[in-house]
Residue, then its C-alpha position, 0 to 999 in steps of 0.5 A: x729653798x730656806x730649811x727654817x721654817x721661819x726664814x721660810x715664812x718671812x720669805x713668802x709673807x714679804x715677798x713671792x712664790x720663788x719662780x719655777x727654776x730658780x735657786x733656792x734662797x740661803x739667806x732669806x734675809x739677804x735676799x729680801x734687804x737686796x730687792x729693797x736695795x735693788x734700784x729696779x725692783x718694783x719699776x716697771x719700763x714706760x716703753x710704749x706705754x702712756x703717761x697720765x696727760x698722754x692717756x687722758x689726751x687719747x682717750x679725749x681725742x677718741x671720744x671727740x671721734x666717735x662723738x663725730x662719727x656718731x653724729x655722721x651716723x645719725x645725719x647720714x641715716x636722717x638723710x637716708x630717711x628723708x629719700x626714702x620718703x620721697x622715693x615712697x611718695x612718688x611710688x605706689x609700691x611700697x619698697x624696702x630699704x635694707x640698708x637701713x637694717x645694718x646686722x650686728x657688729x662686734x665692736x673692738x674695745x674702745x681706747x681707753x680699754x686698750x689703754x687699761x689692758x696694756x697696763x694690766x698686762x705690764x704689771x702682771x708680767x712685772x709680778x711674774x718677772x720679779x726675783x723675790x717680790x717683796x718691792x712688787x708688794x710694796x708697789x701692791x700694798x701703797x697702791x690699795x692705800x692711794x686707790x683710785x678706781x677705773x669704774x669712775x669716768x675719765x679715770x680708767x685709762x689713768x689708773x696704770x699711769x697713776x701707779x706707775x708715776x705715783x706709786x712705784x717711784x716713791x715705795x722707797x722714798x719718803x711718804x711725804x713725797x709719795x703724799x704729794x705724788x698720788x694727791x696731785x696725780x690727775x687720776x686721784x684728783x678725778x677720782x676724788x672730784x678735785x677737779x670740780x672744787x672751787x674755792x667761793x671766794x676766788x674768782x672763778x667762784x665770785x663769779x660761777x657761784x660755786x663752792x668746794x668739794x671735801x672729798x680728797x680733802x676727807x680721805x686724805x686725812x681719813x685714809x691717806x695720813x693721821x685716820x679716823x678718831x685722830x683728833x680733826x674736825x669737821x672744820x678741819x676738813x672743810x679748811x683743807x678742801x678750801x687749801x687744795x682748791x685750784x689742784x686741778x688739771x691743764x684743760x684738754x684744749x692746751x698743750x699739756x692737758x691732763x696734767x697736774x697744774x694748780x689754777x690760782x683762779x679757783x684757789x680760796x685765798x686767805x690763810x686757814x687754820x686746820x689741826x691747830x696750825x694757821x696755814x699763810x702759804x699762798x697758792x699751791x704752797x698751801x696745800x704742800x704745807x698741809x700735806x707735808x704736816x700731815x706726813x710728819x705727824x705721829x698719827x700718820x705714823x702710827x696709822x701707816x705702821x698699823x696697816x703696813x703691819x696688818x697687810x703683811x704680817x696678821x689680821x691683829x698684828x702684835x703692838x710690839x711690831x706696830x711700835x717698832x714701825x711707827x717708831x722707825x717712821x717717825x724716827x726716819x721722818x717717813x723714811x719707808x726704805x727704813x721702815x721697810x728694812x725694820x719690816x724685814x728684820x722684825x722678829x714678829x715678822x718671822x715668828x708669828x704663826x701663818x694665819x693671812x689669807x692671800x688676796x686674790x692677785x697675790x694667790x693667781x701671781x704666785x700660782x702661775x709662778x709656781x707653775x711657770x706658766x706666762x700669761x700673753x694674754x692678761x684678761x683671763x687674770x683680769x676675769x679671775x680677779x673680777x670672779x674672785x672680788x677684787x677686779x683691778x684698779x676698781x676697789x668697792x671704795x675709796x679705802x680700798x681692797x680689805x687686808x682682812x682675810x674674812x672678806x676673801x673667804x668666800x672665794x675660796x670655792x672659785x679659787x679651786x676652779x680657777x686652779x684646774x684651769x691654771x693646771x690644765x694649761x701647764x700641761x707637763x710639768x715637773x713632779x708636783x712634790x718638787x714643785x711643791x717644796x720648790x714653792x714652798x720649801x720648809x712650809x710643805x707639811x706632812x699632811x700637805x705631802x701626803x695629800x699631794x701624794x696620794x691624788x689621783x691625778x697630776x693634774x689633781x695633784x698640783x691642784x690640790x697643792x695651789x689650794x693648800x694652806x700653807x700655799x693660801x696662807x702667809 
């Protein structure tokens, strides 16, 4: 591992724990420029799994199935009713039909379930695959930004799809065409009720005489691009939901339902005024123009740069760091590989003193890596995560997970249960002072070396080590 502290720092700040058995890093800064670079970091290969119209055509044909079998059920047992009441009229003894008494059954997860699980499970084997993680973090970091939430109706067999279609493709690309990728993904317009915004004068609205929903229209502005207090109006809002009418979903009884497609039907014709600029695009062209001036304002840029900043580096970064990348993001015109190089080469990046407190996921992935455990099967992660606060896929709301490290404090108790159990499943294992300095190289301090040390245990000692502060903190 890197003998500067700094390096050392940068190192597990930006990226992940170094995974049991690998080299040690020589060049920290290298080594990070090269995963950025690194055109199949942070990807993760569709194989068998579903893209987002494929998920939400699965999910709808085993809905319309078990509404069928429901609907069987109840016939059948309405028939089965109506006999026995016949056979009791013509009988003087009562009789007893057991057959109506079914004992209990344990139902198999549901479709949409299994769909989440095989998801989940491939982006924890992505995080503990990932040679230095700091694309993985990337990929984490925009995610939590364009959340969508699995506790929401049809979106939770979309949110897998909705990362790996929207997000991991665009983390190096420009935020403009990330913008555009995760506003338009079918789970975002679910989620965020797009799907039920209808212009009132376009002619579905004439006609049904209902109007729009603001929701993605608010956070997009709100949390996507320029933030709060940047100047737009409640008009402003309202003039944009009217833009982004009609970006909806092809209907599931069509060919490629679920998918993205813009219905002219529900669109608000006629052109509107929103930050100051007279939008005259016709249809979709519309919404891409907002989004496009959006992404290239320099509020965007200064409010990207904040939360880059705060996510990766302190809970108050330092203003020269938030500067430096809205500088480079305006400059670069939302270029994020550029902005990222200027992350990784920042030196508040390197000297600021540890003080971030892990989130949950980044805590269990980099415990698990230290300990080289794999993980075949992905819901006792999943539980710990539920235990800890932060269940995947499912943010309490619409600005996602906080990157403050007060909201993660009271979890730390859990965290220490969690880590036994992490312990007991590694069963032998290398000293755990190698495995610490593996992990933690020139962050390993004395205090930590002689708590490690002095256990009673192994087991105790590596327990200790997943609940250090320089394993806690970045």
């Amino acid at each position: 591992m890197a003998t500067d502290p700094r390096a050392q720092r940068a190192l597990n700040r930006l990226g992940l724990i170094p995974k049991s058995g690998t080299s040690p890093v020589a060049d920290v800064r290298s080594v990070l420029l090269a995963d950025l670079d690194n055109p199949s970091a942070g990807q993760i290969d569709k194989g068998e799994l579903l893209g987002g119209g494929e998920a939400f055509r699965a999910a709808r044909d085993f809905r319309e199935q078990q509404k069928a079998k429901r609907e069987a059920t109840a016939a059948e047992r309405a028939l089965a009713a109506k006999s026995a009441e016949k056979r009791d009229m013509a009988s003087s003894a009562p009789t007893t039909n057991d057959t109506m008494k079914p004992g209990p059954t344990k139902r198999a997860p549901g479709l949409p379930q299994q769909i989440y699980l095989q998801e989940a499970k491939a982006r924890l084997d992505a995080a503990l695959g990932a040679e230095v993680g700091f694309v993985e973090r990337l990929v984490w970091f925009w995610s939590n930004h364009f959340c969508v939430s699995a506790d929401k109706g049809q979106v939770r067999p979309l949110c897998g799809a909705f990362e790996r279609e929207a997000i991991r493709p665009h983390v190096r690309g420009k935020f403009a065409d990330l913008l555009l990728a995760a506003e338009s993904h079918p789970a975002m317009l679910f989620y965020l009720d797009n799907v039920q915004s209808i212009g009132p004068n376009s002619f579905a609205g004439i006609r049904r005489g209902k109007g729009i929903n603001e929701n993605l229209a608010r956070e997009i502005m709100e949390l996507h691009t320029v933030g709060v207090r940047t100047g737009y109006t409640q008009t402003d809002v309202t003039n944009f939901a009217k833009v982004i009418t009609g970006w909806s979903i092809t209907p599931p009884r069509l060919e490629n339902g679920g998918e993205f497609m813009f219905n002219p039907r529900l669109h608000e014709p006629g052109a509107e005024l929103i930050m100051g600029r007279n939008y005259t695009e016709n249809g979709v062209e519309q919404g891409r123009a907002v989004l496009l001036a959006l992404a290239r304002s320099e509020a965007t840029a200064q409010h990207i740069a904040s939360k880059l900043a705060r996510h990766f580096v302190a809970d108050e970064p330092r203003a020269s760091l938030v500067s430096r990348l809205a500088k480079r993001f305006h400059d670069t015109d939302g270029d994020l590989t550029e902005v990222s190089r200027t992350l990784i080469t920042a030196p508040e990046v390197w000297d600021t003193p540890p003080g971030k407190l892990r989130r949950p996921f980044e805590w269990l992935v980099n415990s698990l890596r230290a300990l080289n455990l794999a993980q075949p099967d992905v819901r006792p992660v999943l539980n710990a995560q539920n235990l800890l606060g932060e269940p995947l896929w499912r943010p309490p709301a619409p600005n996602g997970f906080s990157d403050e490290s007060s909201a993660w404090l009271d979890g730390l108790a859990q965290r220490l249960d969690i880590a036994n159990q992490f312990v007991r499943r590694a069963g032998a294992l290398d000293d755990p002072e190698s495995i610490a300095e593996h992990a933690l190289g020139a962050l390993f301090t004395a205090e930590t070396r002689q708590t490690v040390a002095q256990a009673e245990s192994r087991p105790q000692a590596l327990a200790l080590l997943l609940m250090a502060p320089e394993f806690q903190r970045r």
